[in-house]
C-alpha positions as CSV (number, residue, x, y, z in Angstrom):
1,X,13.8,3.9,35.0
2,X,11.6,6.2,32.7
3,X,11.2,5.7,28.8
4,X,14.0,8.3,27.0
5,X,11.8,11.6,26.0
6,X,14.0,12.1,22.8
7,X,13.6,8.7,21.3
8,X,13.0,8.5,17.2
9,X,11.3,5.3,15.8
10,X,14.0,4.8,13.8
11,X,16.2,4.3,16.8
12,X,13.4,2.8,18.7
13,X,14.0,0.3,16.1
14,X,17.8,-0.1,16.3
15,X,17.5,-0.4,20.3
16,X,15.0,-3.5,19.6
17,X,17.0,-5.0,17.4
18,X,19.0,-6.1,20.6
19,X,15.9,-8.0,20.9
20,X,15.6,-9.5,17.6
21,X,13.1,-6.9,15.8
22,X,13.9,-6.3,12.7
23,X,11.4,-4.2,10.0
24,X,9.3,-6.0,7.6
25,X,7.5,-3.3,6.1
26,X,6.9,0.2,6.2
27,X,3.4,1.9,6.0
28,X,3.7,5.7,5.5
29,X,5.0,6.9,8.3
30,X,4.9,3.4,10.2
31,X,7.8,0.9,10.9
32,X,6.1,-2.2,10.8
33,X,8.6,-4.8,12.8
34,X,8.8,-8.4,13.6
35,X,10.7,-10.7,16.1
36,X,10.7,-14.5,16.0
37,X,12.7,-15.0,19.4
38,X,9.9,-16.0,22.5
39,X,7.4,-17.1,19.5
40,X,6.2,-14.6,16.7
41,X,5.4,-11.1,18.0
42,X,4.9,-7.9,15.2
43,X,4.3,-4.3,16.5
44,X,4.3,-1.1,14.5
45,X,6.2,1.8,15.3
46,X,5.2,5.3,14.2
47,X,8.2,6.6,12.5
48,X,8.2,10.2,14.0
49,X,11.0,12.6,16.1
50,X,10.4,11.7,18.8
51,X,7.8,9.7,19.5
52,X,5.6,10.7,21.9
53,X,5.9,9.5,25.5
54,X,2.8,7.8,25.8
55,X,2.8,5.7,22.6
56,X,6.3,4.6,23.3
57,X,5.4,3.6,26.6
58,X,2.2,1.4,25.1
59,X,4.7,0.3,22.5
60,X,7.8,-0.9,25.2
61,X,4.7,-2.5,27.2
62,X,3.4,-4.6,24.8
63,X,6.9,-5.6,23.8
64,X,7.9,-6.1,27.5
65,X,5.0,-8.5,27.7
66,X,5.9,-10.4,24.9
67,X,9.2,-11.3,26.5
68,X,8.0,-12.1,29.8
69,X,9.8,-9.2,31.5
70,X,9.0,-6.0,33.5
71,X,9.3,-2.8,31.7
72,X,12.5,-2.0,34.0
73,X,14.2,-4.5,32.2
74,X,13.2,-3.9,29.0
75,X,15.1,-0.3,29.4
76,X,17.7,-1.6,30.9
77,X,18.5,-3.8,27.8
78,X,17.9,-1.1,25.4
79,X,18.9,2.2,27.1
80,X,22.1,2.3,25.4
């Protein structure tokens, strides 16, 4: 499953929040998120339209990682 090419960080946001990430702060034009489900885990999310492929890719990695699941499942969770 490929990452959605039309994605906002605002909605990257919402999707996450299936996850438990929820935004802390927000520096310019960065979401700056937390989770405490799997242990503490904080990533920031450029707050742009749409984010570009490659830095939401890095972005659903690193969470993906976190969670101890592939990146397939990550969309899977979040694609709706």
């Amino acid at each position: 499953m490929k990452p959605p090419r039309d994605l906002s960080g605002a909605e990257l946001l919402k999707r996450l929040g299936k996850l438990g990430y929820r935004l802390c702060w927000q520096t310019g034009s960065h979401l700056i998120c937390e989770t405490e489900r799997n242990g503490k885990h904080r990533i920031s999310i450029p707050n742009h339209d749409p984010i570009k492929v490659g830095t939401l890719s890095m972005i659903l990695g690193d969470v993906a990682k976190h969670h101890e699941m592939t990146k397939k499942e990550l969309l899977s969770i979040i694609a709706s």
